[in-house]
C-alpha positions in Angstrom: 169.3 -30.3 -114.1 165.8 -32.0 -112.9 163.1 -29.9 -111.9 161.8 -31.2 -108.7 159.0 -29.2 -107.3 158.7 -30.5 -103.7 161.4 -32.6 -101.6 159.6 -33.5 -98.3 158.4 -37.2 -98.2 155.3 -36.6 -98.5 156.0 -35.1 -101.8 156.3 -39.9 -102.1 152.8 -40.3 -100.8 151.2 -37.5 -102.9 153.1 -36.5 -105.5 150.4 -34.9 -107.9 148.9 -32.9 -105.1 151.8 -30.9 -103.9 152.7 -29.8 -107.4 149.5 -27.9 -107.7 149.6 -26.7 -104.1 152.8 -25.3 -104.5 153.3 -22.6 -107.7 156.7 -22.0 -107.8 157.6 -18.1 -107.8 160.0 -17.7 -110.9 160.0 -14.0 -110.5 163.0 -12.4 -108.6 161.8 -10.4 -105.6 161.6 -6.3 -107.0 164.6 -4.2 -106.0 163.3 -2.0 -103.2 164.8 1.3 -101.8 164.8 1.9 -98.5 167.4 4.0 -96.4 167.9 4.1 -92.9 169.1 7.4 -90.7 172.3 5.6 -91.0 172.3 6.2 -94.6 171.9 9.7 -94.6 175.3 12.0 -94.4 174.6 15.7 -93.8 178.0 16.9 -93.2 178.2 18.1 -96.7 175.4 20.3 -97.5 176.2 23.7 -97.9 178.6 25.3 -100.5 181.5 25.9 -97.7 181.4 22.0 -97.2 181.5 20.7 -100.5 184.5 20.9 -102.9 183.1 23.0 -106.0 185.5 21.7 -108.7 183.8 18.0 -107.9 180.4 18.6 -108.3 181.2 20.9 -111.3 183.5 18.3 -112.7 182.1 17.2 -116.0 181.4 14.1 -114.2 178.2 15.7 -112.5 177.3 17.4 -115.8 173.5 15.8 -114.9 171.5 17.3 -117.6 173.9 15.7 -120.5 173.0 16.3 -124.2 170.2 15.5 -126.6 172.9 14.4 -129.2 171.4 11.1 -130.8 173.7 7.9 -131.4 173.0 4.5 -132.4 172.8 1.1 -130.8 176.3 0.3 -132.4 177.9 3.6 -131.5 176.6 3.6 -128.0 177.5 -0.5 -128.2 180.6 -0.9 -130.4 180.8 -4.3 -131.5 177.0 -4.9 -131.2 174.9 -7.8 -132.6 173.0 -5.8 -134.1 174.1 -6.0 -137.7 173.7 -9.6 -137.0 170.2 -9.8 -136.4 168.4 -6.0 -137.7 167.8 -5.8 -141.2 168.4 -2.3 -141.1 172.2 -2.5 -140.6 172.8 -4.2 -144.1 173.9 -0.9 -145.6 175.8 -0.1 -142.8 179.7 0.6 -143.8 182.5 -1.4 -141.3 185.8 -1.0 -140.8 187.8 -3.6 -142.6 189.3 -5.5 -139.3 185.3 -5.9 -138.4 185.2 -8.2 -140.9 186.4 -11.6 -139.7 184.8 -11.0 -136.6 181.0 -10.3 -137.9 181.8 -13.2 -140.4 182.5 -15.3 -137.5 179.3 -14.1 -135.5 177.2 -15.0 -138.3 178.4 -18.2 -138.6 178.1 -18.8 -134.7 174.2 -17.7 -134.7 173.4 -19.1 -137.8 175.3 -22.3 -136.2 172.6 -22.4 -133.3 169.7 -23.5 -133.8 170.2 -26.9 -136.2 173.0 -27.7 -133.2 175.4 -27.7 -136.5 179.3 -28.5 -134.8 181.1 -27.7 -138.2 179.8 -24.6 -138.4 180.0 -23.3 -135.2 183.9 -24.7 -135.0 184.5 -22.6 -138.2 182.6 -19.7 -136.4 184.8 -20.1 -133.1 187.9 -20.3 -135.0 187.0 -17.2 -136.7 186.1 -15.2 -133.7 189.5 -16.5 -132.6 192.0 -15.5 -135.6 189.9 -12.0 -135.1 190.5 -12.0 -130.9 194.1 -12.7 -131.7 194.5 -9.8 -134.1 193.6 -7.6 -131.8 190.4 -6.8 -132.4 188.5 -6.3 -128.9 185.0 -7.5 -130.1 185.9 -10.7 -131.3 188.0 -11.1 -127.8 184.5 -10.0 -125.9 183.3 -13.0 -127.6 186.3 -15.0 -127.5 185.7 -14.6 -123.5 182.2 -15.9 -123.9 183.0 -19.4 -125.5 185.7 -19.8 -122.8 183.3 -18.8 -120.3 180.9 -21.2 -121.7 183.0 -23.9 -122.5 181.8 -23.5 -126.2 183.9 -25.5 -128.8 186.7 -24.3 -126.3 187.6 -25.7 -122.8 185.8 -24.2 -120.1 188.6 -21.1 -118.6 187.3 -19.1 -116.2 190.8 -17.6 -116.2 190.9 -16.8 -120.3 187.3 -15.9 -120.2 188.2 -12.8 -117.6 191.3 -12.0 -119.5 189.8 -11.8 -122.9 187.1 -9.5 -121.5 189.6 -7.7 -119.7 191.5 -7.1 -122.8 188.0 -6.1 -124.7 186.8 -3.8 -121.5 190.1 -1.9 -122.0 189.6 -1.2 -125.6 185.9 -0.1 -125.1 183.6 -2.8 -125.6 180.5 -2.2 -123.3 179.5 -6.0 -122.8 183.3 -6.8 -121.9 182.7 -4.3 -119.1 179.1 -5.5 -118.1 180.7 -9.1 -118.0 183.7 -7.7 -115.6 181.5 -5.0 -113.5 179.2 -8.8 -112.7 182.9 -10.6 -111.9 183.9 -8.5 -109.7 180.1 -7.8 -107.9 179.8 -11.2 -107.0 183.5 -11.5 -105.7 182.6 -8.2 -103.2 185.6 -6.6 -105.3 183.1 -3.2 -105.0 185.9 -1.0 -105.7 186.7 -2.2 -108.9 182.8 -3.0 -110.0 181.3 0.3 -108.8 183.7 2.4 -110.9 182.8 0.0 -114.1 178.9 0.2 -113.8 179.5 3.7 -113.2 180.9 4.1 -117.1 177.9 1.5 -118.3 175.6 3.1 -116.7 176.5 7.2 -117.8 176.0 5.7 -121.4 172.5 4.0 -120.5 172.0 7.6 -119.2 172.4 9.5 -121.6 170.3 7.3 -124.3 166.6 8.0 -122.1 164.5 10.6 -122.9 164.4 14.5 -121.6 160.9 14.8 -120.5 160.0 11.3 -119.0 161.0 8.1 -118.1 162.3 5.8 -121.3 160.1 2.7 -122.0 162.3 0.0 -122.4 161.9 -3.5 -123.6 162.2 -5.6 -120.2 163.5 -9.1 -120.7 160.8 -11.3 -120.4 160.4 -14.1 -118.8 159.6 -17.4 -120.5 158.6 -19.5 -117.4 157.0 -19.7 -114.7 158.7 -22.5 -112.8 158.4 -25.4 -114.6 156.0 -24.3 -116.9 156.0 -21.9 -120.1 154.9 -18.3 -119.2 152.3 -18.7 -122.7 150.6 -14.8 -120.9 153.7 -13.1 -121.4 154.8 -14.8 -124.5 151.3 -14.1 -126.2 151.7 -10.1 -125.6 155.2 -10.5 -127.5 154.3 -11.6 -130.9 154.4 -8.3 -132.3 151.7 -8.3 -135.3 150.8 -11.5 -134.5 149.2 -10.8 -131.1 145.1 -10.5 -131.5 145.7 -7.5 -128.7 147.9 -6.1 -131.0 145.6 -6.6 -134.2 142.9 -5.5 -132.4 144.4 -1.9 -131.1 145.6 -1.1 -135.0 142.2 -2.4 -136.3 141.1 0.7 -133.7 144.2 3.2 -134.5 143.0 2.8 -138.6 139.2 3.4 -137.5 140.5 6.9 -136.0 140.9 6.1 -132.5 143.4 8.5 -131.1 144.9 6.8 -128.1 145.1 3.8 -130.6 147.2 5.5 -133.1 149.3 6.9 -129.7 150.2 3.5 -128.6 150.7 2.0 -132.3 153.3 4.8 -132.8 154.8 4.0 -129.3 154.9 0.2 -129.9 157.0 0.6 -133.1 159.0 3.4 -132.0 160.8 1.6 -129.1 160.0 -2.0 -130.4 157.9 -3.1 -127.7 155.7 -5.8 -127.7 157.8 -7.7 -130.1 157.7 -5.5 -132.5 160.6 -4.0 -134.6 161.7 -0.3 -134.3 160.4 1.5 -137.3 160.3 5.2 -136.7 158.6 6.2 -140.4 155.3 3.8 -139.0 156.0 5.7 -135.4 155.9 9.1 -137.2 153.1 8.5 -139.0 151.1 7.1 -136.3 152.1 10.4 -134.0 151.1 12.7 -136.2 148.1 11.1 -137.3 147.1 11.1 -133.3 148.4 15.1 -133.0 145.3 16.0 -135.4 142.9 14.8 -133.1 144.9 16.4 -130.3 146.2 13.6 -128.7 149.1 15.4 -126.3 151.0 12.4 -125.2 152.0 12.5 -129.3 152.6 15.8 -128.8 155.4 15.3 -126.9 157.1 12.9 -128.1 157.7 14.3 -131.1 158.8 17.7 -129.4 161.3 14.6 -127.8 162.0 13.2 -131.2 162.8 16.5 -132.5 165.1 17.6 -129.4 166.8 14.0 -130.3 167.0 14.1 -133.7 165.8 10.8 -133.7 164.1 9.7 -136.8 164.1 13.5 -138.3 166.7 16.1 -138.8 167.5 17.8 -135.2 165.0 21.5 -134.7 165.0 22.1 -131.2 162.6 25.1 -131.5 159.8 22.7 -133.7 160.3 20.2 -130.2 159.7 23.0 -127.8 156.6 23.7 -129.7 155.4 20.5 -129.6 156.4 20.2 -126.0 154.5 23.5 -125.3 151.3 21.9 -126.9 151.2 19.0 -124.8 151.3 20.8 -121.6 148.5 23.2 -122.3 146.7 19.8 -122.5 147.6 19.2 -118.8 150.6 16.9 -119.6 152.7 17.8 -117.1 155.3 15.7 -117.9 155.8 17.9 -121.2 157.1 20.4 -118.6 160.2 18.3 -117.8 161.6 18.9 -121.6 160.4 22.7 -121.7 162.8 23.4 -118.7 165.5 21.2 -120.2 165.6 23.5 -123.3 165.8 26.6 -120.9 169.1 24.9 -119.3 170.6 24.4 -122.3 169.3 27.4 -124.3 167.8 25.0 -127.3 164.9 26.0 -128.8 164.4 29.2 -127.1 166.0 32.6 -127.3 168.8 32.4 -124.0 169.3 30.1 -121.6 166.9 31.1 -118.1 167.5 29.2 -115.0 164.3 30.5 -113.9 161.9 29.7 -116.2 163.2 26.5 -116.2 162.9 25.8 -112.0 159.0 26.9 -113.3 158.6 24.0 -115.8 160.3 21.3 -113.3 157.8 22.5 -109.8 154.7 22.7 -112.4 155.9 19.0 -112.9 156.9 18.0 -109.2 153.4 19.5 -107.6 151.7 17.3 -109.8 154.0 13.8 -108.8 155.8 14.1 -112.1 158.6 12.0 -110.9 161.1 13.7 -114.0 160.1 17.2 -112.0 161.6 15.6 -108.8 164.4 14.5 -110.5 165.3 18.2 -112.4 164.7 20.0 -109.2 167.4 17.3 -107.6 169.9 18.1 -110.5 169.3 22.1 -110.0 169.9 21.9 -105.8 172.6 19.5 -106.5 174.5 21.9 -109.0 172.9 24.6 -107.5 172.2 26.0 -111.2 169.4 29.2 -110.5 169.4 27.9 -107.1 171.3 28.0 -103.8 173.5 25.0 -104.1 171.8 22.4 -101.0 173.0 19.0 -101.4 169.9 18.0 -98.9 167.1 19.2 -100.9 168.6 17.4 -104.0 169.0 13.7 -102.3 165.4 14.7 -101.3 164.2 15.2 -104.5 166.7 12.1 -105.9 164.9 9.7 -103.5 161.2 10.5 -104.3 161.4 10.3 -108.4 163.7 6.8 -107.5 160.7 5.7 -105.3 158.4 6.6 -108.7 160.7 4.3 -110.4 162.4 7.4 -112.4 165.6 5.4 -113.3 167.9 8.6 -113.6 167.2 9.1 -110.3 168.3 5.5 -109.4 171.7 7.0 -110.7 172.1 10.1 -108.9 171.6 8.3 -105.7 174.2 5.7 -107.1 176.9 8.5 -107.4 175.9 10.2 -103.9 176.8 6.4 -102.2 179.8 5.7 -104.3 181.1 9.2 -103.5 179.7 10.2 -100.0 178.3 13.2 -101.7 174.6 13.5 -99.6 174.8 10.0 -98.6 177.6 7.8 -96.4 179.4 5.8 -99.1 178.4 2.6 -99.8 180.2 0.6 -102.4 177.9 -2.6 -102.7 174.8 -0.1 -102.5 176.4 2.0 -105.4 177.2 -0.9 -107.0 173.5 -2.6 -106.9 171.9 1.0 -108.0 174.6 1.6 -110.8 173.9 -2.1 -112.5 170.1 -1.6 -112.5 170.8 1.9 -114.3 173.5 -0.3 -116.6 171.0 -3.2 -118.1 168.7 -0.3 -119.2 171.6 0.2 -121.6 171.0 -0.9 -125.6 173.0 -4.1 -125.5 169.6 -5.1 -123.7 168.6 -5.6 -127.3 170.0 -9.1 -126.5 166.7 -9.9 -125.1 164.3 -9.0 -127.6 166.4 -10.9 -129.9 166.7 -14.2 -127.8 162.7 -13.7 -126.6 161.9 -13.4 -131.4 163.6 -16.7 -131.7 162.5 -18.0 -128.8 159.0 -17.3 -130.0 159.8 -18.5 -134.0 160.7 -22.0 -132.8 164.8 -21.3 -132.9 165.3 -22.8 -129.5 169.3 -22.9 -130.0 169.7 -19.3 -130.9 167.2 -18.0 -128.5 169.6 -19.9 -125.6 173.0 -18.4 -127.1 171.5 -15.5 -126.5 170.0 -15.6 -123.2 173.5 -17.1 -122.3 175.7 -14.4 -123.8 172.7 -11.9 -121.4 173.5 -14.3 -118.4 177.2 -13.4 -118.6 176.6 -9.9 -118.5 174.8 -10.3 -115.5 170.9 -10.1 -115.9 169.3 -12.3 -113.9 165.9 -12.9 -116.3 168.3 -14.5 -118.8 170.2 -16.6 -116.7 166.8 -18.3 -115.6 165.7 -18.3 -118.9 168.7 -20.1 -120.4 169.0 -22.6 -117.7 164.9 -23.0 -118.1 165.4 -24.0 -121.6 168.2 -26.7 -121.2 165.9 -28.0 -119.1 163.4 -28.2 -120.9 164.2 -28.9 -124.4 167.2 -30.9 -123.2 169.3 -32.0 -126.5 166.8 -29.6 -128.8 168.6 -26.8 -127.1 171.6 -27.0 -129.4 173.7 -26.8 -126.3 177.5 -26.8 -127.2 180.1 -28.2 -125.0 183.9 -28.2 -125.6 183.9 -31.3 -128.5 180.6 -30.6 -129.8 177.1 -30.8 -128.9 176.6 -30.6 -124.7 176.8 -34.6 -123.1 174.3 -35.0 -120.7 176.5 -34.4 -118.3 178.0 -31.0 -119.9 174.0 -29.7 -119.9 173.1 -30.3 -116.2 176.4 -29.0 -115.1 175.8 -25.5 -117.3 171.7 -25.7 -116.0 173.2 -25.8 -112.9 175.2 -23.0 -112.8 172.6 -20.7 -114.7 170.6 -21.5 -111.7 172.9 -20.9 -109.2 173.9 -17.2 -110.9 169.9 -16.7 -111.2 169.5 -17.7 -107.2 172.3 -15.5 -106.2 170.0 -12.2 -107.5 166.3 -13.2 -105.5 165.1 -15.9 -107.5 163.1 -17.9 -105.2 162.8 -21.1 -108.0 166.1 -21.1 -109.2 167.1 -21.5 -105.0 164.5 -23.8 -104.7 166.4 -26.0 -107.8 169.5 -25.3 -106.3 168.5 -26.3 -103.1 167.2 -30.0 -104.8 170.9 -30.3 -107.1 172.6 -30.1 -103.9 170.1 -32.6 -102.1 169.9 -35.3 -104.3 172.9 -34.8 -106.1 171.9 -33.7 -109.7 174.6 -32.1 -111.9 176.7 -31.6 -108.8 177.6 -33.6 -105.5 175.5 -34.1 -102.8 175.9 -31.6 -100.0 173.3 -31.5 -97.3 174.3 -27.8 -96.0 174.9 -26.3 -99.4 171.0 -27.4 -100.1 170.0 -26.0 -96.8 171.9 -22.9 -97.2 170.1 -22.8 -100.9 166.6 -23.4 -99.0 167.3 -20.6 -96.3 168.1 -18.2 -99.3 164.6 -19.1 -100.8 162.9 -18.9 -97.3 164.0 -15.0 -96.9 161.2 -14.9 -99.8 159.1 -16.2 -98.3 158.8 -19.2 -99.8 156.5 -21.4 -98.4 158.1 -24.6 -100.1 161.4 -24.2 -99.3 160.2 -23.4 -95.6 158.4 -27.1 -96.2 161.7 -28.4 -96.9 164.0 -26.7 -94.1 161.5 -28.3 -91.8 161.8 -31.7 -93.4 165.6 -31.3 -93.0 165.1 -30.4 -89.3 163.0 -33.0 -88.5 165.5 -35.7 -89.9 168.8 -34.1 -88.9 169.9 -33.2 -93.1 172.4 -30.7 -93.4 170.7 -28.5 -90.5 170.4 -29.5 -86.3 168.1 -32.6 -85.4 165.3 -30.3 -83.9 161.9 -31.2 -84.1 160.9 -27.8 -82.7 162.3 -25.6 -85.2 160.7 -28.5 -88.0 157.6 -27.7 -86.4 158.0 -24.4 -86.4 158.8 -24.3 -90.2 156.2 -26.2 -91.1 153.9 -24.0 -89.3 155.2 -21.0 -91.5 154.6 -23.0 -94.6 150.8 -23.1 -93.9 151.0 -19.2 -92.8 152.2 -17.8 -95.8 150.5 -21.0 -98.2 147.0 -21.8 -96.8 146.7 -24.6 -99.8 149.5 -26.7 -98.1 147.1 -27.8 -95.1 147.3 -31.6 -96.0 151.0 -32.2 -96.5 151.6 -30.0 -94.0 149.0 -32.1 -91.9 150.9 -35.0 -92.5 154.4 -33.9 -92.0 152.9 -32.5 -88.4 151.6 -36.1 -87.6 155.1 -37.4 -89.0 156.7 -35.5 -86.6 154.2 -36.6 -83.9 154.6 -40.1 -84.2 159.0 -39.4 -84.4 158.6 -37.3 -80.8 156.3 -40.0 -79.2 157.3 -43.2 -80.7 161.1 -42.8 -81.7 162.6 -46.1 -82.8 159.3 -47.4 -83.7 158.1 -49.9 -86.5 155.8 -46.4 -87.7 158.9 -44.2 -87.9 161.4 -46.6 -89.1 158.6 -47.0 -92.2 158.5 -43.5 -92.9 161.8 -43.3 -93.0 162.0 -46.1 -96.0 159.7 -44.2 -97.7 162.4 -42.4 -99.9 164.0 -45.0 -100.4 161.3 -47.6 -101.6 159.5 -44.6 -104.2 161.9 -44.4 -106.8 162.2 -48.3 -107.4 157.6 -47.6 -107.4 157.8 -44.8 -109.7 160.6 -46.5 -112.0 158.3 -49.5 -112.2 155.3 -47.2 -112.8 157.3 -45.6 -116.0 158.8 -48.5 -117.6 156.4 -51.3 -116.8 152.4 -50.2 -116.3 152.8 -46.4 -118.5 155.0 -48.8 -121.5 152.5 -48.4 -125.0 149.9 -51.1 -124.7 150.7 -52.1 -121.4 148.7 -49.3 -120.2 145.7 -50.3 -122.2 146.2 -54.0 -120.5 146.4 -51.9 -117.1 143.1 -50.3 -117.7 141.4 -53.9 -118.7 142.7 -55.0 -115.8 141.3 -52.7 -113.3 138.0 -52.3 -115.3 137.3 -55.8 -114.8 138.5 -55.8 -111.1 135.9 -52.7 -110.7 133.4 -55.2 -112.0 134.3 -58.0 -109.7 134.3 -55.7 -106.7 130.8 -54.3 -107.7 129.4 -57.6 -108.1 130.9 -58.6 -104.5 129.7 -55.9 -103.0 125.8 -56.6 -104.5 126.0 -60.2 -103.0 126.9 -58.9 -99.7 124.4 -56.2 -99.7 121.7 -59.2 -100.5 123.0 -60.8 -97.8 122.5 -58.1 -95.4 119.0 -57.2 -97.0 118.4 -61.1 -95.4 119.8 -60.5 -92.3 117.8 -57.3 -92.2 114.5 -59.9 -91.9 115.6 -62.3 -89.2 114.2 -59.7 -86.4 110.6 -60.9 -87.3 110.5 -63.9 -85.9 110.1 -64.7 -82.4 113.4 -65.4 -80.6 112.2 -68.7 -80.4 111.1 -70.0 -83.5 112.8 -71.4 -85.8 111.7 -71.5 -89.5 113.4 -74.7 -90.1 112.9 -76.6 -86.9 110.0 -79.4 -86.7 107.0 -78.6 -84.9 106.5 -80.6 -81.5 104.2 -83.1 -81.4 
């Protein structure tokens, strides 16, 4: 699909200036939380009013385990042995084996846009779906969802991930939990996120909140986000090199953030927990607590060392005597559970969690929550506990995010709320490890492999992240045929591409973001990779408008003022316009000259003035399609600029023979009114 970036007609008259007057806003709009009085249900607060066997069910069991797992156990069917080297010793089950062979085929298929291969790859993946094996039918519903090497099924692509959801692949689910979301089917999504999102749970950390590698964005509208792609080159960003440089030279917050970086992979880099070690205890010598605690986490966890819960509640007691108060969070964990420590003492750890709450710890809220809620060394109070639940949610504390999920799916603290539930649970959900998808698509994104990086970001899209399905419709876009696009016989027809573009970017618009409406908004107006619809485009533009979006108010008063799939109503253009320049002071001159538009249409209707404006459309594309075949055609150009050079000259020698002619002129005044130079003198 066409990027345009502004619609109104005077978008015809100055087409360079309103792109740089009007940045488009790629990001979606952050999820806020906010509850009304409404929201609130009090009726179950004390003991006598809740059902005990619920809240104790297993279900509610809040503080979970430390025990460790990998990506592929917590994922089953992952990519990971795909595109980590570290999974190459990694034993498989036999009926695996058709399937991975497949998958490799299928990625290594991407990026030279090679048909054969990926053919062989589908028909793999295939022979494996039909076999029974639920990961190859995950993917299986991916092509078919795609329309990759296989006809475009909606209706096979839900029963294949149906078939894969039952049998326990996580991304199956993801893909059905988004199905059903955006078909209002709540009851069926909310109970689906609900699973994803108790295994994203249970992967964070014990004292504080997970870092976790957010998909990044690769545009920013039409543009490449180069920022945000710099600070993901792993070694190869100078920030990067320049922070080790400082970690080898003894710096200890340095070494901190080195281990950090290639302990969770962030910044592009890969995990590698014997660097991360390293690096942490290199930092603890020089007493830097926030290593402290993490490796009192990564001993709790077992992550990268063999399991000693009483070495990680040292650690973690180290690093709060250095006023680390979120160390506190994983000292009272270990008193719930009685790890590390010599019996299990509710009271020490309600200690540990205030000593973190009173100093805006938000994992202090959030273990106070869990103890009211359970009422565990505490007076059960359900009130207190969706107290506590709502400030660590507002610090961003994503566990939190998930308690409040559960108290609106089950009424528990909160009146239920299905779509609510549903919107808190699938934020929880993509913090899950088959997010690894990103930093996968964003590292061959970054190498050049344009084709695998948008297989990637499309298998993300499906699964519902919104980043991805902006990304992938971005790069189609973009790189157009170098996209290795597949369609149904092969590589993607034109037609195939803006079609898929299209319907990345009306997935994208659906979840707040602003550009992908605005794009939408301009398919459905000028009929690019889907029919023309006047009110579809509006409705698009309105979407974008709730954002505040000063363009697509532009162009609701545009379709206002000529009667285009909104009410004829030069107030309301007005009115729109007006808001444009409110929220976008830069937009004075074509908002200027859409206001005078307008005034010559209310005071001149059926006028020579209006019907000309009203050809405008019409007549710019037959200009701008002579512009780009005729005068910007190699060499023609260079004739163009001859041209006009020697016009310049002409015009400046015209305007030097006038201004001699004047300098005459000037003269004339000293002469008596009455004489006349030339005239004979009387006799």
């Amino acid at each position: 699909m066409e990027k345009t970036s502004s619609f109104t007609v005077w978008r015809i008259l100055f087409p360079l200036f309103i792109l740089t007057i009007y940045p488009a806003a790629s990001y979606a709009r952050s999820f806020v939380l906010f509850l009304s009085q409404d929201d609130i249900n009090d009726i179950a607060n004390s003991p006598d009013d809740i059902d005990p066997a619920h809240l104790d069910s297993a279900e509610w069991d809040e503080f979970g385990d430390t025990e460790t797992k990998t990506d592929e156990e917590l994922d089953p069917g992952s990519w990971h042995p795909i595109f980590e080297t570290d999974s190459d010793q990694v034993l498989r089950p036999e009926e695996d084996s058709l399937y991975y062979s497949g998958m490799s085929k299928m990625v290594s298929s991407a990026n030279p846009g090679d048909e054969r291969l990926m053919e062989e790859a589908a028909s793999e993946i295939e022979a494996s779906a039909l076999a029974g094996n639920p990961h190859a039918q995950s993917v299986l519903g991916f092509l078919y969802g795609m329309g990759q090497m296989r006809g475009r099924s909606k209706a096979k692509a839900f029963l294949y991930h149906h078939f894969a959801a039952e049998a326990g692949n996580m991304q199956s689910k993801m893909a059905l939990a988004y199905t059903y979301s955006r078909q209002d089917m709540y009851e069926k999504a909310v109970k689906i996120y609900a699973e994803i999102a108790e295994v994203a749970v249970n992967s964070f950390l014990i004292s504080k909140d997970s870092p976790v590698i957010e998909p990044v964005r690769i545009h920013n509208g039409a543009e490449e986000n180069k920022e945000a792609l710099r600070k993901s080159r792993g070694k190869e960003d100078e920030d990067f090199q320049i922070l080790e440089y400082q970690a080898q030279k003894g710096n200890a917050l340095a070494m901190y953030k080195v281990g950090l970086f290639y302990y969770f992979g962030l910044r592009g880099l890969r995990h590698d927990h014997g660097k991360a070690l390293s690096w942490f205890f290199k930092a603890v010598d020089k007493g830097e607590p926030r290593s402290m605690e993490l490796l009192g986490e990564i001993y709790a966890r077992g992550a990268g060392v063999e399991r000693n819960y009483t070495k990680a509640f040292e650690w973690l007691k180290l690093a709060s005597k250095q006023q680390l108060y979120s160390a506190y969070n994983g000292m009272g964990y270990l008193y719930i559970k009685g790890y590390g420590v010599e019996k299990k003492n509710f009271t020490k750890a309600k200690e540990y969690f205030e000593k973190a709450a009173d100093n805006d710890e938000p994992g202090g809220h959030y273990n106070l929550g869990v103890m009211y809620l359970k009422g565990i060394g505490v007076k059960r109070d359900v009130k207190l506990a969706r107290k506590y639940f709502i400030l660590a949610a507002n610090s961003g504390q994503p566990k939190a995010l998930y308690q409040l999920a559960k108290m609106f799916h089950r009424g528990v603290g909160l009146k239920k709320n299905l779509p609510t539930a549903t919107a808190f649970y699938k934020l929880v959900a993509e913090r899950g490890p088959w997010s690894s998808l990103s930093r996968w698509a964003l590292e061959s994104y970054l190498k050049g492999d344009v084709g695998k990086a948008f297989l990637l970001y499309s298998r993300m899209a499906e699964l519902g992240y919104e980043v991805a399905q902006s990304n992938a419709a971005w790069i189609l876009d973009k790189y157009g045929e170098q996209s290795a696009c597949m369609g149904e016989g092969g590589l993607c027809t034109d037609a195939e591409r803006h079609q898929r573009a299209h319907s990345l970017w009306l997935l994208a618009s659906e979840q707040g973001n602003e550009h992908a409406a605005l794009l939408i908004g301009d398919a459905y107006y000028y009929g690019r990779g889907t029919e023309r619809d006047f009110e579809r485009a509006a409705e698009a533009y309105m979407h974008a408008k709730t954002q505040s979006n000063a363009q697509a108010m532009f162009n609701l008063g545009y379709m206002h003022e000529h009667g285009q799939g909104l009410p004829l109503d030069l107030h309301l253009a007005k009115r729109y316009y007006d808001q444009a320049l409110e929220i976008h002071p830069a937009a004075k001159l074509p908002v200027t000259l859409a206001l005078t538009s307008l005034w010559i249409r209310k005071n001149y209707a059926d006028s020579f003035l209006v019907h000309m404006i009203d050809s405008l459309p019409d007549v710019y594309p037959k200009v701008e399609a002579w512009v780009e075949d005729v005068l910007l055609e190699e060499g023609n150009a260079t004739i163009l600029t001859l041209f006009v050079c020697l016009l310049t000259v002409l015009y400046l020698r015209e305007r030097h023979r006038r201004q001699n002619a004047a300098a005459v002129g000037v003269a004339a005044p000293f002469h008596h009114h009455n004489e006349n130079p030339a005239a004979p003198m009387p006799n």
